[in-house]
mmCIF file of the N, C-alpha and C atoms, coordinates in Angstrom:
data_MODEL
# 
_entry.id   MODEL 
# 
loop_
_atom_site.group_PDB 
_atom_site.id 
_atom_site.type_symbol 
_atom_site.label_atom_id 
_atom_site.label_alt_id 
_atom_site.label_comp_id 
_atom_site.label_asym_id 
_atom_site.label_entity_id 
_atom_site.label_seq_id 
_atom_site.pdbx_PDB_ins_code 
_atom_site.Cartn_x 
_atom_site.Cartn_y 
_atom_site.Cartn_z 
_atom_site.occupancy 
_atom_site.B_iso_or_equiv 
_atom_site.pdbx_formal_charge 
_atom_site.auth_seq_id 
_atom_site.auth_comp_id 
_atom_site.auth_asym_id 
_atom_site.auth_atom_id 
_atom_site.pdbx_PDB_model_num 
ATOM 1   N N  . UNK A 1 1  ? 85.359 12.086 96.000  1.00 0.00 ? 1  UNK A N  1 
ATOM 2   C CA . UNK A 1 1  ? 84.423 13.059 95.479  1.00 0.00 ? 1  UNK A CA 1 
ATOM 3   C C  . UNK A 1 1  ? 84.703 14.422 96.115  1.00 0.00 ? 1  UNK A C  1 
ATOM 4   N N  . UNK A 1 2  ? 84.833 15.484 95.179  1.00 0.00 ? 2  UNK A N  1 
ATOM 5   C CA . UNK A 1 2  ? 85.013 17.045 95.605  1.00 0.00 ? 2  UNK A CA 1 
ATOM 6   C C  . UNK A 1 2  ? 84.067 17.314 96.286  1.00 0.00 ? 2  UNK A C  1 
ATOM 7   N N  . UNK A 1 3  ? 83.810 18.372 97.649  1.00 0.00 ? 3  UNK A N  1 
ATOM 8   C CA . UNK A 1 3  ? 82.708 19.048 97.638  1.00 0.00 ? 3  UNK A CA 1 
ATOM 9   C C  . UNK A 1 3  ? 82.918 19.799 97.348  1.00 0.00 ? 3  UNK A C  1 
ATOM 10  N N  . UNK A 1 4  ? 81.238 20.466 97.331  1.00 0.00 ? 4  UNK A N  1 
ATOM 11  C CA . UNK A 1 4  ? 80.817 21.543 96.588  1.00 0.00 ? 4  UNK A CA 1 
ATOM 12  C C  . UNK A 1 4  ? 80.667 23.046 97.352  1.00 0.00 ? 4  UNK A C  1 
ATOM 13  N N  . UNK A 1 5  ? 81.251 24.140 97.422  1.00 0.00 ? 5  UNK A N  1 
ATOM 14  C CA . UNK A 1 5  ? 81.260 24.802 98.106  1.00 0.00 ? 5  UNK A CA 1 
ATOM 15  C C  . UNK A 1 5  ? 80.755 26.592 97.247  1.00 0.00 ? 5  UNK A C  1 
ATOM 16  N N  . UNK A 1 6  ? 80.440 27.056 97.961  1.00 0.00 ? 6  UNK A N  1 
ATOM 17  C CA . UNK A 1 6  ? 79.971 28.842 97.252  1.00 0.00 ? 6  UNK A CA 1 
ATOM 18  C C  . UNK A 1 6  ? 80.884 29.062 97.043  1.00 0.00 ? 6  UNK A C  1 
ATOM 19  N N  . UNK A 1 7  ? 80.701 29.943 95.775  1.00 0.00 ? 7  UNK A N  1 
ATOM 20  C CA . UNK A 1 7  ? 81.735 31.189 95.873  1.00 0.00 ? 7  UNK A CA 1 
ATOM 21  C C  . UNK A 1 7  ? 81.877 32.343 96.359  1.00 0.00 ? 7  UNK A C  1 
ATOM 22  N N  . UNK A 1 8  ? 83.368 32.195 97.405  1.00 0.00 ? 8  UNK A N  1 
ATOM 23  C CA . UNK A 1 8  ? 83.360 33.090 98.406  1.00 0.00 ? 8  UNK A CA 1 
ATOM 24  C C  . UNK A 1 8  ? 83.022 34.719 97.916  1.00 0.00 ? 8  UNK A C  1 
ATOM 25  N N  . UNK A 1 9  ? 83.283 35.071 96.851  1.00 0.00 ? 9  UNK A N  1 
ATOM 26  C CA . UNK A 1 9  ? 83.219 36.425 95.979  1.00 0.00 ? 9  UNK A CA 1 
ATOM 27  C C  . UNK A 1 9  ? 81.867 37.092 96.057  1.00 0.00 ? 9  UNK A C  1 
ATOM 28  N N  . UNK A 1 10 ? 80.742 36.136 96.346  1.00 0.00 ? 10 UNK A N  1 
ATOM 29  C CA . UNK A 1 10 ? 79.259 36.683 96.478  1.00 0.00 ? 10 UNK A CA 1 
ATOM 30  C C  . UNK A 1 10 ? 78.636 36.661 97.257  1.00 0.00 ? 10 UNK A C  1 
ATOM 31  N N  . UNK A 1 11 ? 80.051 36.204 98.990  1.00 0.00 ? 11 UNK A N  1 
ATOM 32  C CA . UNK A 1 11 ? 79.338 36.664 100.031 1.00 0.00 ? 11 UNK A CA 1 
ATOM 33  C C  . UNK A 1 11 ? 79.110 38.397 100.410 1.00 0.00 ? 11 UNK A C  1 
ATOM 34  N N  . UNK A 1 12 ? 78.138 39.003 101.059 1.00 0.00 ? 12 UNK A N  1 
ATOM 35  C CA . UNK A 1 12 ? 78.251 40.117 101.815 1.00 0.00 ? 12 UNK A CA 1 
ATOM 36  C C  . UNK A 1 12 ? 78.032 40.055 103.047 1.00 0.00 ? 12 UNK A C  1 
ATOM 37  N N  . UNK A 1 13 ? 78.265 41.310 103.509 1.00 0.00 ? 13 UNK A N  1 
ATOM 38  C CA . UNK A 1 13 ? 78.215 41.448 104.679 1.00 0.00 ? 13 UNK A CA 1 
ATOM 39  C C  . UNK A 1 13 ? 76.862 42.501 105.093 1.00 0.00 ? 13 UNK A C  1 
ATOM 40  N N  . UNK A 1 14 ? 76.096 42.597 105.867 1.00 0.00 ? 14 UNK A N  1 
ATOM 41  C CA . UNK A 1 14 ? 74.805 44.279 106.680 1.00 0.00 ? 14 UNK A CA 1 
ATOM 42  C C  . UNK A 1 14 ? 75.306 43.677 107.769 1.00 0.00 ? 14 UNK A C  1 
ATOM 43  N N  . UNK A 1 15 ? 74.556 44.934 108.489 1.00 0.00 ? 15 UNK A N  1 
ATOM 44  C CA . UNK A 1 15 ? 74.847 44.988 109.396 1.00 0.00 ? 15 UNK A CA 1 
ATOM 45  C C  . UNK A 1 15 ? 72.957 45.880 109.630 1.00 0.00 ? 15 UNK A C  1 
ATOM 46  N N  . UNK A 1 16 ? 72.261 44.869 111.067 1.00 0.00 ? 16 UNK A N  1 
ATOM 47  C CA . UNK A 1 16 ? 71.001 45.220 110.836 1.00 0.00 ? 16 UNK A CA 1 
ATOM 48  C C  . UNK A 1 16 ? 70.802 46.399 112.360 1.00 0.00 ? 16 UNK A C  1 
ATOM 49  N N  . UNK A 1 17 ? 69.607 47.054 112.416 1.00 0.00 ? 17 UNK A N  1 
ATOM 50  C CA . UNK A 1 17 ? 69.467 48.002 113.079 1.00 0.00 ? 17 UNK A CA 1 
ATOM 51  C C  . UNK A 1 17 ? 69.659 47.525 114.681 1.00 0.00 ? 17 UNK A C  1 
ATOM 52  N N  . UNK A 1 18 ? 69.498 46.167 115.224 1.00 0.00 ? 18 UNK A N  1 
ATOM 53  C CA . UNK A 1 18 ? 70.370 45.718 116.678 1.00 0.00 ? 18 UNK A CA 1 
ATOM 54  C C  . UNK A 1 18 ? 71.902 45.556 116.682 1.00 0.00 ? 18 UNK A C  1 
ATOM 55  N N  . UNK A 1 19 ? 72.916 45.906 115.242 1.00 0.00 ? 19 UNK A N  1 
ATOM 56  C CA . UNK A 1 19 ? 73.612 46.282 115.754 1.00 0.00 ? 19 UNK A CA 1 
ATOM 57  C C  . UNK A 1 19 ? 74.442 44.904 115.514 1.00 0.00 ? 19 UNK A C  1 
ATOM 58  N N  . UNK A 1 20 ? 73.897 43.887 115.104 1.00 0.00 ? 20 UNK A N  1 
ATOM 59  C CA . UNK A 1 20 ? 74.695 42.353 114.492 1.00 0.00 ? 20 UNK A CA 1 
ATOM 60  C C  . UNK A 1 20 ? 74.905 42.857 113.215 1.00 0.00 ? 20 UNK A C  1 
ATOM 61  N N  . UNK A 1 21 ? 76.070 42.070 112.828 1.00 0.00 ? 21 UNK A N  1 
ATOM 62  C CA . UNK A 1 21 ? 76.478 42.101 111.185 1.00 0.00 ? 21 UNK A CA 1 
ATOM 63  C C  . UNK A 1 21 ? 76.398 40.655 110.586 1.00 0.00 ? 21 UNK A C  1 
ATOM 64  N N  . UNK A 1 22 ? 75.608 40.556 109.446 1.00 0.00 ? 22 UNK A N  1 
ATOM 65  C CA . UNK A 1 22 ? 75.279 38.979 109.379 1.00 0.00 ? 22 UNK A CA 1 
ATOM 66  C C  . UNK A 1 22 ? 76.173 39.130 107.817 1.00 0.00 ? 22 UNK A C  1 
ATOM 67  N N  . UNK A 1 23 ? 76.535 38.173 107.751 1.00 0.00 ? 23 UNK A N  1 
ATOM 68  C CA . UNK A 1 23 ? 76.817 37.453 106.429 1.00 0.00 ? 23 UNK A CA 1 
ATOM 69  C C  . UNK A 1 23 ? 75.919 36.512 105.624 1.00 0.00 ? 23 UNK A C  1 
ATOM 70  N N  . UNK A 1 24 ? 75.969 36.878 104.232 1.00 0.00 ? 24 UNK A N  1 
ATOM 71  C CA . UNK A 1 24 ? 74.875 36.205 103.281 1.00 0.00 ? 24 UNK A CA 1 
ATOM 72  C C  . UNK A 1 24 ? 75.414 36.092 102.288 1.00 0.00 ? 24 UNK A C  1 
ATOM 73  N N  . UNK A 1 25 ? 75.228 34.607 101.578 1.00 0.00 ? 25 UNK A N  1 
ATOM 74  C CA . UNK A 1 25 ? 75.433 34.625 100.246 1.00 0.00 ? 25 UNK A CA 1 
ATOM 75  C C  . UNK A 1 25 ? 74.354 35.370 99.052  1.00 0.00 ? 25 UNK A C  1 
ATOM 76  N N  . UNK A 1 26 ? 74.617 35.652 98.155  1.00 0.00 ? 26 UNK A N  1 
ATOM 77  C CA . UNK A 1 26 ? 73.605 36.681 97.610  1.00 0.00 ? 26 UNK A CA 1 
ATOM 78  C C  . UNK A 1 26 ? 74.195 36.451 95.451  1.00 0.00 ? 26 UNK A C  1 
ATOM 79  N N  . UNK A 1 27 ? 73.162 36.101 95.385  1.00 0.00 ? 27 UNK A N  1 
ATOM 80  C CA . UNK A 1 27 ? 73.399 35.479 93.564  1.00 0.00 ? 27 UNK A CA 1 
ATOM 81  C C  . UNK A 1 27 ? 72.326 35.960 92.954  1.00 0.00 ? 27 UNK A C  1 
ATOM 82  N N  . UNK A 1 28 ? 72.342 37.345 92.008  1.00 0.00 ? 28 UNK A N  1 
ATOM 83  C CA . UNK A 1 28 ? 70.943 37.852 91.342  1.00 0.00 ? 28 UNK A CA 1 
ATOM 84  C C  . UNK A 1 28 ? 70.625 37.175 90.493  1.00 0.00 ? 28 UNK A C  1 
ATOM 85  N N  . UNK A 1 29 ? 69.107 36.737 90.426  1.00 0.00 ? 29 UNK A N  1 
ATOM 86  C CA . UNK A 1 29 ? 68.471 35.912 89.058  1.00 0.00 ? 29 UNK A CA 1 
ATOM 87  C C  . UNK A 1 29 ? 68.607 36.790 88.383  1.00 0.00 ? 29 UNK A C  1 
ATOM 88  N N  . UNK A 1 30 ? 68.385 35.974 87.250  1.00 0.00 ? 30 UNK A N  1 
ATOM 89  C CA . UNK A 1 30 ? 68.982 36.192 85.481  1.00 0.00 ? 30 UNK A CA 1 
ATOM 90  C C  . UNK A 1 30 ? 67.666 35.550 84.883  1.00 0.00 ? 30 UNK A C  1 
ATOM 91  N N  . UNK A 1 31 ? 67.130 36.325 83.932  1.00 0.00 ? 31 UNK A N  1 
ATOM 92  C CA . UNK A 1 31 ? 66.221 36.429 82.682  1.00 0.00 ? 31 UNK A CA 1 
ATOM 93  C C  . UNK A 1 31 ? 64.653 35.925 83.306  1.00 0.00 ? 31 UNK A C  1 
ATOM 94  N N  . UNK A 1 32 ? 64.216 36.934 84.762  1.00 0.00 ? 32 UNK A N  1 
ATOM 95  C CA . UNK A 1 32 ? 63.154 36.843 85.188  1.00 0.00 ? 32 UNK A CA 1 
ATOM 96  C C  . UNK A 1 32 ? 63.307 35.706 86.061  1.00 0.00 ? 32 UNK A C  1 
ATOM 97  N N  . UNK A 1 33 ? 64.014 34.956 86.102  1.00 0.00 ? 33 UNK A N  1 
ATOM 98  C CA . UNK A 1 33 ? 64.068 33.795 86.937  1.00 0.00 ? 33 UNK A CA 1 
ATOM 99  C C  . UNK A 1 33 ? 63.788 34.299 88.820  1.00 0.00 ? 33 UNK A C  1 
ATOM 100 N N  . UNK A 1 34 ? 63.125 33.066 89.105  1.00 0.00 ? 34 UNK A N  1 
ATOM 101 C CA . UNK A 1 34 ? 63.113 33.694 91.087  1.00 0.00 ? 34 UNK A CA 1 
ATOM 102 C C  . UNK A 1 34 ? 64.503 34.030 91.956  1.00 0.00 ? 34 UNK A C  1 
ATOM 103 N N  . UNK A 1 35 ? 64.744 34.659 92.877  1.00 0.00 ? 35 UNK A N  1 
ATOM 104 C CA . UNK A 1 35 ? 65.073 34.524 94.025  1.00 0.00 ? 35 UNK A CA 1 
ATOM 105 C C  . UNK A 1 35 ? 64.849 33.563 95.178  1.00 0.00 ? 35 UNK A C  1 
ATOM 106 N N  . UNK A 1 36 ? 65.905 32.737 95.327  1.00 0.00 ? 36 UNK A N  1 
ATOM 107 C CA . UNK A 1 36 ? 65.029 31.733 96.698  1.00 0.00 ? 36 UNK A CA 1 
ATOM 108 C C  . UNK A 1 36 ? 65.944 32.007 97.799  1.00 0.00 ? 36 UNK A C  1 
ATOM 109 N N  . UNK A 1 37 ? 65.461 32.599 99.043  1.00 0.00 ? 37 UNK A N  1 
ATOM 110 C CA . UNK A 1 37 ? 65.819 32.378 100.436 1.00 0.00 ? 37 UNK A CA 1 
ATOM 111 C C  . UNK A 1 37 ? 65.788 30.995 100.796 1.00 0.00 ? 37 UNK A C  1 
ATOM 112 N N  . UNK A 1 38 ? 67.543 30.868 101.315 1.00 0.00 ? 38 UNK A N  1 
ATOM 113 C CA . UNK A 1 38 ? 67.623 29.232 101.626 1.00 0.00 ? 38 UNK A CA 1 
ATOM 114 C C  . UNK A 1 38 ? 67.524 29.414 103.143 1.00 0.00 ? 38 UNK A C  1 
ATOM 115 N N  . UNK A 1 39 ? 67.626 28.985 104.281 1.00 0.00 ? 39 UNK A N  1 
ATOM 116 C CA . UNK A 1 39 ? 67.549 29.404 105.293 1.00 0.00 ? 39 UNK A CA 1 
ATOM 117 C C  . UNK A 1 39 ? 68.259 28.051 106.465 1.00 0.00 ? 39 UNK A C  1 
ATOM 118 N N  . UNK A 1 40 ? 69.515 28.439 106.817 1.00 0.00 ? 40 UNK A N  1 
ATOM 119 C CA . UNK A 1 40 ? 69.973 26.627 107.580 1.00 0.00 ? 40 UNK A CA 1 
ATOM 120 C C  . UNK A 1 40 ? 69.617 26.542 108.687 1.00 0.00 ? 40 UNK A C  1 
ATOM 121 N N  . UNK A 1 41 ? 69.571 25.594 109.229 1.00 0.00 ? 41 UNK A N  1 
ATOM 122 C CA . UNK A 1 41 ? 68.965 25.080 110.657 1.00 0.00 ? 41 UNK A CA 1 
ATOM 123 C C  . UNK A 1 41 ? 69.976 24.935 111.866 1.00 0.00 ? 41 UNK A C  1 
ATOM 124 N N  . UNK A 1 42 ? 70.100 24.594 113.110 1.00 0.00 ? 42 UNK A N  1 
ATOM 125 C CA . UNK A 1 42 ? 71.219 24.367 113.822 1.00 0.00 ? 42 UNK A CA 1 
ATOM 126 C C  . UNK A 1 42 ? 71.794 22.553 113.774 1.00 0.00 ? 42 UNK A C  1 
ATOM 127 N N  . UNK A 1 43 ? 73.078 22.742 113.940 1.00 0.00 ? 43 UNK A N  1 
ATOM 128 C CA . UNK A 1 43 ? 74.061 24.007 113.550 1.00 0.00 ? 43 UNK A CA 1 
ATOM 129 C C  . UNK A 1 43 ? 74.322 23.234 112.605 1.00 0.00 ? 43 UNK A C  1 
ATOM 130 N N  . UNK A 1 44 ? 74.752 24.220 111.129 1.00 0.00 ? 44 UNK A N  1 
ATOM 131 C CA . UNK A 1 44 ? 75.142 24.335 109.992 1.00 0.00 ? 44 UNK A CA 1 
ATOM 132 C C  . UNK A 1 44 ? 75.443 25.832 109.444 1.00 0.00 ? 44 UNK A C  1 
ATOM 133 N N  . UNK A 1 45 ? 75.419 26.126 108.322 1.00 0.00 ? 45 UNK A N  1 
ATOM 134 C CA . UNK A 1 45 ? 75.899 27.643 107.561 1.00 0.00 ? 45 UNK A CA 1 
ATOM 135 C C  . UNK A 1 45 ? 75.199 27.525 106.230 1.00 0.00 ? 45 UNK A C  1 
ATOM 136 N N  . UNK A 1 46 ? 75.428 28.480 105.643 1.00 0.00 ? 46 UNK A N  1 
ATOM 137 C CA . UNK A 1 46 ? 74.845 28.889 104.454 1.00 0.00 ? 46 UNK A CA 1 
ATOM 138 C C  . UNK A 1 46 ? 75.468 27.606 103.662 1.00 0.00 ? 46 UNK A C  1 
ATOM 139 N N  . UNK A 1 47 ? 76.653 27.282 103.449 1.00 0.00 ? 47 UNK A N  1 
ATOM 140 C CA . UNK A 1 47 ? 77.412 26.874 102.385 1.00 0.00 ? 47 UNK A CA 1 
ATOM 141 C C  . UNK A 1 47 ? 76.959 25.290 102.348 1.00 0.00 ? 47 UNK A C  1 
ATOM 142 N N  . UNK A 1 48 ? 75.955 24.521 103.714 1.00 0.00 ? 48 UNK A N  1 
ATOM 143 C CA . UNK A 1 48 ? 75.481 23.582 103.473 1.00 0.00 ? 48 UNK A CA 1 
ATOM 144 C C  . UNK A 1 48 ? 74.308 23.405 102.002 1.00 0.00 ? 48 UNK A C  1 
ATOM 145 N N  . UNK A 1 49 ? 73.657 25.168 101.489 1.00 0.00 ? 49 UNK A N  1 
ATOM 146 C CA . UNK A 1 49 ? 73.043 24.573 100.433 1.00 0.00 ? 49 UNK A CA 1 
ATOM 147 C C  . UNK A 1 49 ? 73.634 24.962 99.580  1.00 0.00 ? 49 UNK A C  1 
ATOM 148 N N  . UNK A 1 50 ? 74.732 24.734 98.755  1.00 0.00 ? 50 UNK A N  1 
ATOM 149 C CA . UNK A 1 50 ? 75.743 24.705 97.929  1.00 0.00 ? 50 UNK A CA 1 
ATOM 150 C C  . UNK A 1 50 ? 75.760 24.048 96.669  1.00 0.00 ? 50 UNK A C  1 
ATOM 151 N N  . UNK A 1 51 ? 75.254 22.475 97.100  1.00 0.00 ? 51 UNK A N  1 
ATOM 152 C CA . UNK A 1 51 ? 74.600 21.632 96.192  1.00 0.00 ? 51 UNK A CA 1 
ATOM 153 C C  . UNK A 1 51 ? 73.765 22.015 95.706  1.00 0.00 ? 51 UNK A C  1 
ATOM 154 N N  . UNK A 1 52 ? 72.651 22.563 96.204  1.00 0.00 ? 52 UNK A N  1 
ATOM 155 C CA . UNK A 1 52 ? 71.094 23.382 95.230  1.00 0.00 ? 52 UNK A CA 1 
ATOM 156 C C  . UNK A 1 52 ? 71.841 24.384 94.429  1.00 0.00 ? 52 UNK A C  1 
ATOM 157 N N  . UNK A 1 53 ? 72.334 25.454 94.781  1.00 0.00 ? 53 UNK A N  1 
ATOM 158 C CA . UNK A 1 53 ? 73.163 26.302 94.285  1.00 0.00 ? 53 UNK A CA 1 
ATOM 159 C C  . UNK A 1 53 ? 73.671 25.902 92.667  1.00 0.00 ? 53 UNK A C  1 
ATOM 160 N N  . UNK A 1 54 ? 74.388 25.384 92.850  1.00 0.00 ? 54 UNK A N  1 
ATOM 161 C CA . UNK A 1 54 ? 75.451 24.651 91.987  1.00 0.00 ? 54 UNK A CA 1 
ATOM 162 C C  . UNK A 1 54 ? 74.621 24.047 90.761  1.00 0.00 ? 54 UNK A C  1 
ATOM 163 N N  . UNK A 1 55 ? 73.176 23.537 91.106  1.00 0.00 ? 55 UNK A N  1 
ATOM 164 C CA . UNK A 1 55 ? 72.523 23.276 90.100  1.00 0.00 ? 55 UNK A CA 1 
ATOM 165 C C  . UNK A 1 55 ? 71.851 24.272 89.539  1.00 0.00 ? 55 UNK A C  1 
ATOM 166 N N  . UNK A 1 56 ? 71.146 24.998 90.685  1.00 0.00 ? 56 UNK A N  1 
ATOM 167 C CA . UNK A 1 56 ? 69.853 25.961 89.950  1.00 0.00 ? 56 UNK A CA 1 
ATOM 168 C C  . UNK A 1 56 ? 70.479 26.930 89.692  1.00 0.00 ? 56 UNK A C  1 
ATOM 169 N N  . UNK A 1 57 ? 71.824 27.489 89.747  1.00 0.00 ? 57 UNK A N  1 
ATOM 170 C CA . UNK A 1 57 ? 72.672 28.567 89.836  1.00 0.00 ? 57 UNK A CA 1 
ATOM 171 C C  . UNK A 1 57 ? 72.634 29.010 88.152  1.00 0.00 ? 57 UNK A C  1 
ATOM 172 N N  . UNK A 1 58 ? 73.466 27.927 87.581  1.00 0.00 ? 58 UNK A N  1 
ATOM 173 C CA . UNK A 1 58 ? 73.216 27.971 86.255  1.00 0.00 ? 58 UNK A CA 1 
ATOM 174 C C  . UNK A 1 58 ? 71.870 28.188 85.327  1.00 0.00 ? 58 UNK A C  1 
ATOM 175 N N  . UNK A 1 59 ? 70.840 27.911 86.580  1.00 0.00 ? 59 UNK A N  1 
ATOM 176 C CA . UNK A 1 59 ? 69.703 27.752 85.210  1.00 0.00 ? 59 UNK A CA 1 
ATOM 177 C C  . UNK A 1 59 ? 69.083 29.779 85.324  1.00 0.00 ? 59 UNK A C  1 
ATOM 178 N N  . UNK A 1 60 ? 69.941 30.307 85.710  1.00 0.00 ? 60 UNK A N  1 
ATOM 179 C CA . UNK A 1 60 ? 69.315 31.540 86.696  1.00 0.00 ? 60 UNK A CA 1 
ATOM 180 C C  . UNK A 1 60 ? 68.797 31.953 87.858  1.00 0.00 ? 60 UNK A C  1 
ATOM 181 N N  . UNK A 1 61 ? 68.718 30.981 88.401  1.00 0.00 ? 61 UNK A N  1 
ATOM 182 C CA . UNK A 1 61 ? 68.170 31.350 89.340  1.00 0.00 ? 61 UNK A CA 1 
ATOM 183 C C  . UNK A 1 61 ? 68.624 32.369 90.278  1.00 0.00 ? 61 UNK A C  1 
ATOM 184 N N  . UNK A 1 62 ? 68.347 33.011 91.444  1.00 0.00 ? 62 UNK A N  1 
ATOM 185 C CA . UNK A 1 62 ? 69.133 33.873 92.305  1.00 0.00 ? 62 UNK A CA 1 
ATOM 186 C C  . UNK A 1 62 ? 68.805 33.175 93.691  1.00 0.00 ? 62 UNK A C  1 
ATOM 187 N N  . UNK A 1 63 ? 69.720 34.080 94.717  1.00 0.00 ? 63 UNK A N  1 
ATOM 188 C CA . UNK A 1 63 ? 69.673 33.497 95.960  1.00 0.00 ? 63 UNK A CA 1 
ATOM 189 C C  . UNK A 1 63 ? 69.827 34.428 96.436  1.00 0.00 ? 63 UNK A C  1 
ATOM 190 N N  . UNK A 1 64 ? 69.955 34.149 97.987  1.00 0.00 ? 64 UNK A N  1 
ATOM 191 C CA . UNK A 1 64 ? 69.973 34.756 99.053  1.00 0.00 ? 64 UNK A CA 1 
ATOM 192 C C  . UNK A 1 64 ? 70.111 33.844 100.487 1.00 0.00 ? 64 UNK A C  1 
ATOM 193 N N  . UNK A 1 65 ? 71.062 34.206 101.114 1.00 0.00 ? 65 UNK A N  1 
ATOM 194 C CA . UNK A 1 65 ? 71.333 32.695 102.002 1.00 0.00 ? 65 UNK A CA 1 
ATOM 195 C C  . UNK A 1 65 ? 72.053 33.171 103.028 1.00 0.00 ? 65 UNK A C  1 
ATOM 196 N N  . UNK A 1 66 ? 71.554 33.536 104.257 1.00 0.00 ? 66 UNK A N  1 
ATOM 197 C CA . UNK A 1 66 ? 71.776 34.258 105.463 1.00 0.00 ? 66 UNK A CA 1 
ATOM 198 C C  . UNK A 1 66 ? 72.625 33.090 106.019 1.00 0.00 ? 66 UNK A C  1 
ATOM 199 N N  . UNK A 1 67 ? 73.879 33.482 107.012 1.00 0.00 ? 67 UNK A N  1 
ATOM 200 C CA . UNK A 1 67 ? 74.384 32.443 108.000 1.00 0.00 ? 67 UNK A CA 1 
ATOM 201 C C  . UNK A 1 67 ? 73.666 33.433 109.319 1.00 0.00 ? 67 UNK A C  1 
ATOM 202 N N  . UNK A 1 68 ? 72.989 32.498 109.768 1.00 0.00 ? 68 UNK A N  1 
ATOM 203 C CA . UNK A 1 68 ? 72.032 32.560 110.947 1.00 0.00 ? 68 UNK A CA 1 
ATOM 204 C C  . UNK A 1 68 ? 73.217 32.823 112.125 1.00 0.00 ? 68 UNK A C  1 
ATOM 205 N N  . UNK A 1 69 ? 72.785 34.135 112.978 1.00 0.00 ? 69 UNK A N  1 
ATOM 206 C CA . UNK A 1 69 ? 73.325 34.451 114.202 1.00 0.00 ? 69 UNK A CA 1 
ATOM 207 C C  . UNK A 1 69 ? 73.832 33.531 114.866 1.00 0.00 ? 69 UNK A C  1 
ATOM 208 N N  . UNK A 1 70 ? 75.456 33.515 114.902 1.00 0.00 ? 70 UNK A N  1 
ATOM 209 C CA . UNK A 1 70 ? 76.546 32.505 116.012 1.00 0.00 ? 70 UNK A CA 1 
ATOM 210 C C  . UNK A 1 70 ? 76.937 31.891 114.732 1.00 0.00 ? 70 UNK A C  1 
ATOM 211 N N  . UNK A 1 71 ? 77.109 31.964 113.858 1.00 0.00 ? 71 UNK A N  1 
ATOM 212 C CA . UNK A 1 71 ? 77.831 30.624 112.862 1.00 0.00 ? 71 UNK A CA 1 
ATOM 213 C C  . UNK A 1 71 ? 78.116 31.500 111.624 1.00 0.00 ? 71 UNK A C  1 
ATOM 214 N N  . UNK A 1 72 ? 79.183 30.958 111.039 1.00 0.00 ? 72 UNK A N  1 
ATOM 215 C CA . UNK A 1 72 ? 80.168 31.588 110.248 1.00 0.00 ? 72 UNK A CA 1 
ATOM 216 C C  . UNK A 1 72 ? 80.676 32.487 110.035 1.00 0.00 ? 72 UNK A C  1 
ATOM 217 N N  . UNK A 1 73 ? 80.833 33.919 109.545 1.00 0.00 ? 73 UNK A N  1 
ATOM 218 C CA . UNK A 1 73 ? 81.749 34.911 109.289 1.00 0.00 ? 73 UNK A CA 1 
ATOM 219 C C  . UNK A 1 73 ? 80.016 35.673 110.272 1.00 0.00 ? 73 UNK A C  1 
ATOM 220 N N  . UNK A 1 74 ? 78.977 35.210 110.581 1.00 0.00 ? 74 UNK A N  1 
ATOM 221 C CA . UNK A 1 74 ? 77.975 36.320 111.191 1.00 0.00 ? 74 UNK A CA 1 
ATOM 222 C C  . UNK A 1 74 ? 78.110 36.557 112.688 1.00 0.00 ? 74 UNK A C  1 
ATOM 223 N N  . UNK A 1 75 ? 78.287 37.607 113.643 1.00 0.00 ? 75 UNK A N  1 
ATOM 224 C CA . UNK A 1 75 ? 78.157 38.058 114.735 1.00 0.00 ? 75 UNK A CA 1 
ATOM 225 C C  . UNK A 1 75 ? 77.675 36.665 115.234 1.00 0.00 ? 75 UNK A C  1 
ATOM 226 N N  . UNK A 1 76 ? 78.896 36.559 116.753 1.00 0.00 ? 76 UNK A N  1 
ATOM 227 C CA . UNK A 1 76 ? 78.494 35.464 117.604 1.00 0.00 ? 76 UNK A CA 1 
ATOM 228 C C  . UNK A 1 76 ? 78.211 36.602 118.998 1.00 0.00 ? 76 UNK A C  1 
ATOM 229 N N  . UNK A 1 77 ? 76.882 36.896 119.004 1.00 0.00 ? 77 UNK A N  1 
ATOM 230 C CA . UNK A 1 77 ? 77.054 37.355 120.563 1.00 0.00 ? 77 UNK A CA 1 
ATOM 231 C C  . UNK A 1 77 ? 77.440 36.422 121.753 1.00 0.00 ? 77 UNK A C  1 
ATOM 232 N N  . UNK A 1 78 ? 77.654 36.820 123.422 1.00 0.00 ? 78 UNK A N  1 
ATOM 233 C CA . UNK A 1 78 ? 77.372 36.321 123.764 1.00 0.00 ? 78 UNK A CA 1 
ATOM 234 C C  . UNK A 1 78 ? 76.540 36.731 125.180 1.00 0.00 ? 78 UNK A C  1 
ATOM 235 N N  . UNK A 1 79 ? 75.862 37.728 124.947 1.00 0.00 ? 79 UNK A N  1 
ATOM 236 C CA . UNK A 1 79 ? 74.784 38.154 126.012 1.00 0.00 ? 79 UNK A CA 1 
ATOM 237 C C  . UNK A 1 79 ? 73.847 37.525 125.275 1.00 0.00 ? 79 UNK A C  1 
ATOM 238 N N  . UNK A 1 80 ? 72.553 36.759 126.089 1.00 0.00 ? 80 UNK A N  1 
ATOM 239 C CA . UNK A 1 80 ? 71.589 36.517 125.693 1.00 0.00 ? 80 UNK A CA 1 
ATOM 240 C C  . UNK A 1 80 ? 70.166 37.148 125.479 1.00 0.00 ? 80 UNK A C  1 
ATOM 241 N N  . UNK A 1 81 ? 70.693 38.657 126.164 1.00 0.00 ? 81 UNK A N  1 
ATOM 242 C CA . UNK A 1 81 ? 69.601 39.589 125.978 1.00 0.00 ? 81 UNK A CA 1 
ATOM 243 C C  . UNK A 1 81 ? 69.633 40.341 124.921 1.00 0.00 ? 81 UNK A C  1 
# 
């Protein structure tokens, strides 16, 4: 069985006012449909919800799907202050 993975084309990149640059997947709803913030837990990345994606993607839906500080293409500090 394939997995299922984002497409890399609709990641971006900010960069927020402390000065980290996070990476997010980012998919605009289509024909009024919601936006859902997926949000992953430790440790994993955005691309673990891929599977939701992949379904609700098609029906319009949009996203938004931060890789949480230290994991994937987002700023790994390593001062803890």
């Amino acid at each position: 069985m394939a997995s299922i993975v984002l497409d890399s084309s609709k990641y971006k990149k900010t960069t927020v006012s402390r000065g980290f640059s996070y990476s997010y997947y980012y998919s605009p709803a289509q024909d009024g449909n919601l936006t859902i913030l997926f949000a992953h837990g430790f440790p994993s990345t955005a691309g673990d919800w891929a599977g939701f994606v992949s379904v609700l993607e098609p029906e319009g839906y949009g996203f938004i799907i931060p890789d949480m500080l230290g994991y994937a293409d987002t700023d790994k500090p390593t001062d803890p202050t």
